[in-house]
C-alpha positions in Angstrom: 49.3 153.1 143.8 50.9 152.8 147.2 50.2 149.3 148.8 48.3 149.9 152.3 48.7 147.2 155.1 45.1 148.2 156.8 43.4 145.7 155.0 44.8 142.8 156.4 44.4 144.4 160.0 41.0 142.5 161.3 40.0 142.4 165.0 39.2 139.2 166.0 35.3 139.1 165.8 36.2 139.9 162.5 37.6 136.6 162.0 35.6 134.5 164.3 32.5 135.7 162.9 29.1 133.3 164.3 27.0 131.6 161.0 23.9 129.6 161.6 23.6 126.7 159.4 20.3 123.6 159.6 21.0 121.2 161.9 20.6 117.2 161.4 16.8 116.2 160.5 16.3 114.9 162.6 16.4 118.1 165.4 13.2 120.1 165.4 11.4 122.8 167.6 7.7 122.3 168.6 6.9 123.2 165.2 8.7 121.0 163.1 11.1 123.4 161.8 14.7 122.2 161.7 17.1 123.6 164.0 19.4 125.9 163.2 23.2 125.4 164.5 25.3 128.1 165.4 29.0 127.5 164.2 32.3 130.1 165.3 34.1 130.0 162.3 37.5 129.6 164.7 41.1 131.0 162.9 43.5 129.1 162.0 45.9 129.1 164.6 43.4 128.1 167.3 43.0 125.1 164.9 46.3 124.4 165.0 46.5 124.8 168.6 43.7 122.7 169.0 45.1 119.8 166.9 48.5 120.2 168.3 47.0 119.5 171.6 46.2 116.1 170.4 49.8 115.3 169.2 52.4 113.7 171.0 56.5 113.6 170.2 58.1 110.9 172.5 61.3 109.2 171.8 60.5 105.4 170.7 62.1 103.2 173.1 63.0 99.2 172.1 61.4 96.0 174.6 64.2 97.0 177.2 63.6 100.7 177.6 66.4 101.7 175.2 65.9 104.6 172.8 65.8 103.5 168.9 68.8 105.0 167.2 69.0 105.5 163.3 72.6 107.0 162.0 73.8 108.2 165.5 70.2 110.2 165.8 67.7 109.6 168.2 64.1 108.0 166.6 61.1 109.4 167.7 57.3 108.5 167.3 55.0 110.8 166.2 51.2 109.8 167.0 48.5 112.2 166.4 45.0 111.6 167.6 42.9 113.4 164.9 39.6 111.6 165.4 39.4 113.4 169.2 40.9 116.6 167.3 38.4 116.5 165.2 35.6 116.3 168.1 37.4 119.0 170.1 37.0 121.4 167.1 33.5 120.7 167.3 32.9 121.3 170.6 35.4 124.8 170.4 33.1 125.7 167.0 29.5 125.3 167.9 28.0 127.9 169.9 24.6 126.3 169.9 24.3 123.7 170.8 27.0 124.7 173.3 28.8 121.2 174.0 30.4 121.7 176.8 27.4 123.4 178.5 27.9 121.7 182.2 24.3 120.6 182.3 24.3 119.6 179.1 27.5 117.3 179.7 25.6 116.6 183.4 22.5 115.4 181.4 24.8 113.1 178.9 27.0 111.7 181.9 29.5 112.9 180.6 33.0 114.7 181.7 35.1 114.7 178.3 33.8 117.3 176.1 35.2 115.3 172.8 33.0 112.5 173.7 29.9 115.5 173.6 29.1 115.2 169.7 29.0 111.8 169.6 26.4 111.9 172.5 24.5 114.7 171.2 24.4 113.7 167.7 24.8 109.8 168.3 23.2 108.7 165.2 26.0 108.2 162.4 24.4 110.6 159.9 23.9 113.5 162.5 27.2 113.0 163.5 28.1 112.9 159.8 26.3 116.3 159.2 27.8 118.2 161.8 31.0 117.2 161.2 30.4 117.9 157.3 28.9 121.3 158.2 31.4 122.8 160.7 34.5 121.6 158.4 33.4 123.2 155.9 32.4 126.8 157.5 36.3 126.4 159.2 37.4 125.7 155.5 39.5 122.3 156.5 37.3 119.8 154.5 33.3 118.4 153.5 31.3 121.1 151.3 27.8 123.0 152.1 25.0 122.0 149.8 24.4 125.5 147.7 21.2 125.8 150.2 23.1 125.1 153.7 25.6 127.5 151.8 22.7 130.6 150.9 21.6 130.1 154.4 25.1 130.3 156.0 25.9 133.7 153.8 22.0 135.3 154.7 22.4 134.1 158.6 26.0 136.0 159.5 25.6 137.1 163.2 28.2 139.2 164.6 29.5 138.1 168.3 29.8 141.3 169.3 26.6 142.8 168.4 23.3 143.1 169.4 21.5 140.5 167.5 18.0 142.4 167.3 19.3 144.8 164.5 19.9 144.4 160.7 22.0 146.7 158.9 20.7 147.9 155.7 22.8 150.7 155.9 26.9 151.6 156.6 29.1 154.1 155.0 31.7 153.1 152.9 35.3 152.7 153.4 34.6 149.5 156.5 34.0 146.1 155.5 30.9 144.2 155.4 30.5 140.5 153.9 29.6 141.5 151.0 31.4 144.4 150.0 34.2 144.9 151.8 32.1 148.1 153.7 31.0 148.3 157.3 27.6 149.7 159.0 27.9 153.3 160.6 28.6 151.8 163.6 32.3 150.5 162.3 30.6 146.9 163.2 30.8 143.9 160.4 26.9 143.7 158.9 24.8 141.0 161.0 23.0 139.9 157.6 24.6 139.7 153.8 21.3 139.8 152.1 19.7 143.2 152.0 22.8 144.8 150.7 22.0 148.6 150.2 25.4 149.8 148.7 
């Protein structure tokens, strides 16, 4: 069985596929319904990138300016602010709300965009939730109850598709959610539920 490397070649919608998961409670339309959130589920390395914007190396330097030295090397402190990392990612992650929406940020009074989910979802347990949800979808920590976790596998939407259609059908050979198959189209399925292979 020869080994073929096409699997693991994925465009990145692929990757940064769109899920809609319930927001807090405590956000409802005009008919009481909960509102749904929409997360990017964002790769890895913009993670990374992300958190390594919120790191800083420096040399650690002694009351008179000196650099610390430890066995003829040079010290230096490491500080990493993971709590603003951590707000960044959601801000980068949710598409709806979109956080750093200029009139949404205009409304708040706000011009850092990691202070945006603490305004938006200033009660503790909102904040809580979100974090816990988007986490989870990114696959870096909290769990989705089995129903936010149903609802995040039945609501896939594709970025680069039109939102409108449903795929009920796709040739094999692709890959869709559930399968490993895509639609005719070549695109990723919009919706796992409704399988049809």
């Amino acid at each position: 069985m020869s080994k073929n490397l096409k699997y693991f070649m994925r465009e990145a919608a692929e990757v940064e596929k769109v899920v809609t998961v319930p927001a807090p409670e405590s956000f409802k339309d005009e008919n009481g319904k909960v509102i749904q959130l929409e997360v990017k589920v964002l790769s890895s390395e913009r993670i990374r990138a992300i958190n390594e914007g919120y790191h800083t190396h420096t040399v650690a330097l002694d009351k008179k300016g000196n650099p610390y030295i430890n066995g003829g090397n040079v010290v230096f402190r490491d500080e990493r602010d993971n709590a603003k990392a951590t707000r960044h990612i959601l801000v980068e992650a949710l598409q709806y709300p979109k956080l750093d929406d200029p009139e949404l940020m205009k409304y708040y009074n706000c011009v850092d965009i990691t202070q945006m989910p603490e305004k938006v979802f200033s009660r503790a347990d909102e904040f809580a939730h979100v974090t816990r949800v988007v986490m989870a979808l990114l696959g870096i920590g909290g769990q989705l109850s089995e129903e936010e976790q149903k609802q995040a596998d039945e609501k896939e939407i594709d970025d680069a598709s039109d939102l409108s259609g449903h795929f009920s059908q796709h040739q094999h050979g692709g890959r869709c959610g559930l399968c490993g198959n895509r639609d005719q189209a070549g695109r990723r399925r919009l919706y796992v539920g409704d399988h049809g292979c």
